[in-house]
BALO-827050 format. One line per 10 residues: their letters; for each residue x, y, z of C-alpha. Coordinates in Angstrom, 2 decimals, always signed. Layout:
A> X Y Z; ...
***
This chain:
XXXXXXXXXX> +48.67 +88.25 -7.97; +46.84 +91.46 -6.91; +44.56 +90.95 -9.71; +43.46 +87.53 -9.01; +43.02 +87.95 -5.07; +41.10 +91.21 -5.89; +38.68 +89.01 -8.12; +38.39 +86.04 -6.01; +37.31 +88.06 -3.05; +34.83 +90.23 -5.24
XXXXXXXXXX> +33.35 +86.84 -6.64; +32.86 +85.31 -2.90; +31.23 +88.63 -2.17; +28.95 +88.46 -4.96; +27.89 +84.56 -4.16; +24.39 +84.55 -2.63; +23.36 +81.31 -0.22; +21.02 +78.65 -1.57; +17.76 +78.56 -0.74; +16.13 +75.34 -0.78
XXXXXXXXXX> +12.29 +76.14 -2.21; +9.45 +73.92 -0.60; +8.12 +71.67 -3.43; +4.73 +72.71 -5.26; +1.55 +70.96 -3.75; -0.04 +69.66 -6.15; -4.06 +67.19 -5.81; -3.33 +63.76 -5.73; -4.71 +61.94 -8.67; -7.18 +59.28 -8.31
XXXXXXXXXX> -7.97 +56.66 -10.78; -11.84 +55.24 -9.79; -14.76 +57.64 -10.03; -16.03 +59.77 -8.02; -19.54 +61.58 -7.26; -18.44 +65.25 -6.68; -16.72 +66.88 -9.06; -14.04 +68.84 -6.86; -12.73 +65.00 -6.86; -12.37 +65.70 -10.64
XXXXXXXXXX> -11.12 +68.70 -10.95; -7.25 +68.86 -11.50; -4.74 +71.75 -11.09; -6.95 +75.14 -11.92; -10.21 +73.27 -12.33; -9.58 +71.48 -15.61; -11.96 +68.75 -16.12; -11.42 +68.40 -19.69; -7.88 +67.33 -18.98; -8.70 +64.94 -16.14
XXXXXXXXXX> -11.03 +63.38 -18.40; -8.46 +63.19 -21.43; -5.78 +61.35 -19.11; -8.57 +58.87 -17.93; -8.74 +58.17 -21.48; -5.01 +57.58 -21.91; -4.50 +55.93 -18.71; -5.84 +52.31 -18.57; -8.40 +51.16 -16.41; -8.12 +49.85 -13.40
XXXXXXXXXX> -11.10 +47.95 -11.22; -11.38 +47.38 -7.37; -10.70 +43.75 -6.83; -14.02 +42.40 -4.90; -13.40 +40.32 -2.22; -14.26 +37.19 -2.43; -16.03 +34.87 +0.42; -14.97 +33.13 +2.80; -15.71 +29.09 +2.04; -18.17 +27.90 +4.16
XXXXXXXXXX> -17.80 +24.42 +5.42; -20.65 +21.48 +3.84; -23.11 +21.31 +6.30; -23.74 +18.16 +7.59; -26.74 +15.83 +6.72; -29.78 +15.83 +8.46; -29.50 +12.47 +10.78; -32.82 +10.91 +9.56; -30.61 +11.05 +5.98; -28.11 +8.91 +7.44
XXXXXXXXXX> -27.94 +4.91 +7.05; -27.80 +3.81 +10.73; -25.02 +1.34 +10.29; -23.51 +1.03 +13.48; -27.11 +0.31 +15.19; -27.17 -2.69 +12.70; -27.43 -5.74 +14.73; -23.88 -7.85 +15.05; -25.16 -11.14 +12.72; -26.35 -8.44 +10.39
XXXXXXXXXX> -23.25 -6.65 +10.42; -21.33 -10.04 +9.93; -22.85 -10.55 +6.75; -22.09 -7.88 +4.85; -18.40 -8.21 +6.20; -18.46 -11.24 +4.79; -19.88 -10.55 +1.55; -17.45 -7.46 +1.25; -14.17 -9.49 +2.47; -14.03 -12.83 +1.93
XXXXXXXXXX> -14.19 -14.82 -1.26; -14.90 -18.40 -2.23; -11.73 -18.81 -4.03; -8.05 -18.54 -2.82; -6.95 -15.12 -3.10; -3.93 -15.37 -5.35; -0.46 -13.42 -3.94; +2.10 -13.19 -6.42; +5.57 -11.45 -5.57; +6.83 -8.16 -7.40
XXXXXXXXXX> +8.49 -4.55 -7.39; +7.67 -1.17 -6.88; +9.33 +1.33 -8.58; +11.64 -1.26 -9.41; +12.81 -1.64 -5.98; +10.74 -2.27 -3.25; +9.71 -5.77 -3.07; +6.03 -6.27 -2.60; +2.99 -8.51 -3.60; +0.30 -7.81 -5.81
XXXXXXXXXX> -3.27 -10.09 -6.19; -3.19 -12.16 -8.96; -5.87 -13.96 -11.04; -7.49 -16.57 -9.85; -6.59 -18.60 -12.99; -3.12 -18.07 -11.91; -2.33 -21.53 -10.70; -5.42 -23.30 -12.06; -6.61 -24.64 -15.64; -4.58 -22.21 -17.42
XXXXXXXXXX> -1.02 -22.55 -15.49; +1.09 -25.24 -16.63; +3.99 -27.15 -15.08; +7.56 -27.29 -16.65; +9.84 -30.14 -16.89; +11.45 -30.21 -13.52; +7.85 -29.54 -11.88; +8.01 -25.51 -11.49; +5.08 -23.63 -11.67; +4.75 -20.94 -14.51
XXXXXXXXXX> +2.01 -19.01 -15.45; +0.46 -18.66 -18.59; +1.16 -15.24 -20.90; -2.33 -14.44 -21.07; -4.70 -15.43 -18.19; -7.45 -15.20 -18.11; -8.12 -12.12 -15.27; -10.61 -12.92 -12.48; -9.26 -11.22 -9.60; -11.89 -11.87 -6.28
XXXXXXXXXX> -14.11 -8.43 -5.64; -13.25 -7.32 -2.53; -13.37 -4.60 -0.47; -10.18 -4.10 +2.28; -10.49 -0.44 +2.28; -13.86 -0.80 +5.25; -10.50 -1.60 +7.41; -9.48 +2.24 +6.94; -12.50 +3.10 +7.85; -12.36 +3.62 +11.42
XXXXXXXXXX> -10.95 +1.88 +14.59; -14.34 +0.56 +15.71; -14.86 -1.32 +12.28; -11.02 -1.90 +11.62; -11.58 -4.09 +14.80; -14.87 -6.09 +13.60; -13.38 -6.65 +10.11; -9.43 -7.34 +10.82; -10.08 -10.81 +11.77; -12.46 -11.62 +9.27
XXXXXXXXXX> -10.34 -10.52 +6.10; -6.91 -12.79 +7.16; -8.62 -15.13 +9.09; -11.81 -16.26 +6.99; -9.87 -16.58 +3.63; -7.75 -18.87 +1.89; -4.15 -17.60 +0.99; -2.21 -18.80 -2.14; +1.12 -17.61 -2.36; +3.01 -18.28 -5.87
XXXXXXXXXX> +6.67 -18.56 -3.83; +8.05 -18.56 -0.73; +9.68 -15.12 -1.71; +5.75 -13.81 -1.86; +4.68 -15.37 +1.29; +7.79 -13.87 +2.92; +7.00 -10.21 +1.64; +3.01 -10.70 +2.66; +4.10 -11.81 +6.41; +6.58 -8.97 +6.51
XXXXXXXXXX> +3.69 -6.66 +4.98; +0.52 -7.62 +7.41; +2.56 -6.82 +10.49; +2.46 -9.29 +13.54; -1.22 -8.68 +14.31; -2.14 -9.59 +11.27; +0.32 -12.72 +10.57; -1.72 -14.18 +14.01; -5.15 -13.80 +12.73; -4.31 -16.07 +9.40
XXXXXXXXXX> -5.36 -19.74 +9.18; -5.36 -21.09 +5.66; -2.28 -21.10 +3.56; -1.15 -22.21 +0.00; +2.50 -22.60 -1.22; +2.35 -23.32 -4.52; +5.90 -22.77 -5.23; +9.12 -23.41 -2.67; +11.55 -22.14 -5.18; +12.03 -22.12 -9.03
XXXXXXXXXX> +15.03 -20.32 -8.81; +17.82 -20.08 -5.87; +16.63 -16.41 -4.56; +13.49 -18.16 -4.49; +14.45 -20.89 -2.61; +16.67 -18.87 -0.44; +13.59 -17.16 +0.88; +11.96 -20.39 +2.35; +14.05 -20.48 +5.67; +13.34 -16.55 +6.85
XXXXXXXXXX> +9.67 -16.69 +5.32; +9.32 -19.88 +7.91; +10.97 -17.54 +10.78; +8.22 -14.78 +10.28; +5.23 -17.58 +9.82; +6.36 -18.66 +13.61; +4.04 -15.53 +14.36; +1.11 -17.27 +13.04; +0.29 -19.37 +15.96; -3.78 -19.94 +15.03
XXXXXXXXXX> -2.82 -21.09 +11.68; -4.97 -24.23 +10.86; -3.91 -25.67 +7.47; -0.62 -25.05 +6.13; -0.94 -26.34 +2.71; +1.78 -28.03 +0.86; +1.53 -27.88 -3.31; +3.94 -28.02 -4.74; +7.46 -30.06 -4.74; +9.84 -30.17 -1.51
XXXXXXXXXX> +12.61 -32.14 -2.64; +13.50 -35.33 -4.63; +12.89 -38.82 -3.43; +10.72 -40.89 -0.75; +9.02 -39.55 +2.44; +12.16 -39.11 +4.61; +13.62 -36.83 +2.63; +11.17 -34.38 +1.93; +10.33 -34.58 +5.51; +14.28 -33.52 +6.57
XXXXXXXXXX> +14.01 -30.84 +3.79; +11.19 -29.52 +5.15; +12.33 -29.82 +8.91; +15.62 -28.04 +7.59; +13.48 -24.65 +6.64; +10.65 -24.98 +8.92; +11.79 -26.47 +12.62; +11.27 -22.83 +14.22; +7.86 -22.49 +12.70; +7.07 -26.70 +14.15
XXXXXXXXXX> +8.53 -25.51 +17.23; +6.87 -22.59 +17.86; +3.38 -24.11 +16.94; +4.15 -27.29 +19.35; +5.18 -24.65 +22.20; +1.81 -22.87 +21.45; -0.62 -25.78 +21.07; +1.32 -27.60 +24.14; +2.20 -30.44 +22.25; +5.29 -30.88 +20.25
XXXXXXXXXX> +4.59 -32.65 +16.91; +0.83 -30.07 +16.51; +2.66 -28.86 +13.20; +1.75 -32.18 +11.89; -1.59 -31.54 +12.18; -1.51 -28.54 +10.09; +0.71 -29.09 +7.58; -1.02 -31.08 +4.10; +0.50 -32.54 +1.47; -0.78 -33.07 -2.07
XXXXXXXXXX> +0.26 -34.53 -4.97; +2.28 -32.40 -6.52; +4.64 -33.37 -3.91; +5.32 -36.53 -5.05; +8.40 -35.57 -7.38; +9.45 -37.25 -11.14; +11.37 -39.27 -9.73; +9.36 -41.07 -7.48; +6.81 -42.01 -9.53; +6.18 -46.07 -9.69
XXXXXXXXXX> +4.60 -47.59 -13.18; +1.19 -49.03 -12.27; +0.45 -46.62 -9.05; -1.25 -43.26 -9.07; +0.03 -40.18 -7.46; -2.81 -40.38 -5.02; -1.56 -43.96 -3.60; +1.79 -43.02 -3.79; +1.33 -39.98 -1.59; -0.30 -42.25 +1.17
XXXXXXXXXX> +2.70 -43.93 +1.37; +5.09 -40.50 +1.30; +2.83 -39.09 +3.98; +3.51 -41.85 +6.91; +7.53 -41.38 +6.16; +7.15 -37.80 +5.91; +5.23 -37.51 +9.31; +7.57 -40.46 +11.34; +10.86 -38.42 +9.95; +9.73 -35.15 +11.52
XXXXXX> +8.70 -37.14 +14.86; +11.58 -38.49 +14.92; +13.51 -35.34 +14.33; +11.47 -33.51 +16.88; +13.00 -36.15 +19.75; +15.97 -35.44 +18.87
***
């Protein structure tokens, strides 16, 4: 026991305190070059080596700065068309040329990404020579129109507010509409906005339903086409319902009454809608037809009934 204290105290005597050494300052080393050659000089003036771990050591270049992006400067004003300065019949016409067209512009109803509903322009051959009609009088277009789509130019209404005001009435109110189903005119009201919907005045059904969603759509697509108070031909073309005068006049009456009404509260005079509303021959159904008469004659006839059974319903 002796023996082991005696060496554990002569080995703590013999233990010296750490001493903690300041570390060796050394040149930092730079990788660009340099004019003086102290900058190249490494420990104990070695150039030699410097130059031997430039070799090993890749390159590396200063990044230049690149400069700022100055903004297009604008054009010179004698390089600018004075448009605006135009005179108003001036301006007119080339609104006209770039929004209207001579032709009804074709609205046919489909989907976007396969489930918004919208409406897309068709061809203008849509429902001319190269549509036909099927047995029971619905519309269907061909499988290959021929495309002829009307040239014009709706995006002048992004334009600005100044010429979204000049050209907004022109583009719904100077054209024809022609709407392939009620479903279509229904998406095209909802799509305009009410503004819009009350600067329209020619309108085309060519279709009041093949199909029952169709024909389901006539009563709300009536309900937004109250809106269009200015309207001044509401065009009939196609087939309403089976049978004499009367009866297409209730059917129509039974999906239209708020859109008479609300032209007859507008106009100040309750049976206006007559005024507006046209019928053609392609109302007169299959089943009316009478050997030895033409469509045209028999329409004259279908015509008075039609317009005494929606006086008559108007009273009521």
């Amino acid at each position: 026991m002796d023996f082991l204290g005696a060496s554990t105290s002569s080995f703590k005597s013999r233990a010296t305190p750490l001493r903690i050494l300041p570390k060796r300052k050394r040149k930092e080393t730079t990788y660009y070059p340099s004019d003086s050659e102290s900058d190249l000089e490494g420990e104990g003036g070695d150039v030699g080596k410097f130059d031997s771990d430039m070799d090993e050591a890749p390159s590396a270049q200063k990044a230049k700065a690149t400069p700022p992006v100055q903004p297009p400067k604008p054009l010179p004003k004698k390089k600018i068309f004075p448009f605006a300065l135009l005179p108003a019949e001036l301006k007119n016409k080339i609104y006209f040329f770039a929004l209207t067209s001579d032709e009804p512009i074709h609205l046919i109803s489909k989907r976007r990404d396969h489930y918004r509903h919208t409406v897309a322009l068709g061809d203008t051959d849509t429902f001319g020579r190269d549509s036909r009609r099927g047995s029971y009088g619905y519309l269907r277009r061909n499988d290959n129109p021929t495309i002829r789509k009307p040239p014009l130019v709706p995006q002048l209404l992004a334009l600005n507010r100044h010429l979204h005001a000049e050209t907004q009435p022109i583009l719904y109110g100077a054209n024809t509409f022609a709407v392939e189903n009620m479903k279509a005119l229904h998406t095209f009201l909802a799509s305009i906005g009410l503004k819009n919907c009350e600067s329209l005045q020619q309108l085309s059904v060519k279709q009041l339903g093949q199909s029952r969603s169709t024909s389901s759509m006539a009563y709300p697509a009536f309900v937004l086409l109250a809106n269009a108070v200015n309207l001044t031909r509401l065009e009939m073309d196609c087939a309403i319902s089976w049978g004499d005068g009367d009866r297409i006049g209730r059917a129509f009456w039974r999906e239209a009454h708020h859109w008479i009404e609300s032209i007859g509260r507008h106009k100040g005079r309750r049976d206006a809608a007559l005024d507006i509303v046209a019928l053609t021959t392609k109302t007169v159904s299959l089943w009316y037809e009478r050997p030895g008469q033409t469509k045209a004659k028999l329409l004259e006839g279908i015509v008075v009934d039609f317009e005494t059974e929606l006086r008559g319903l108007l009273k009521a």
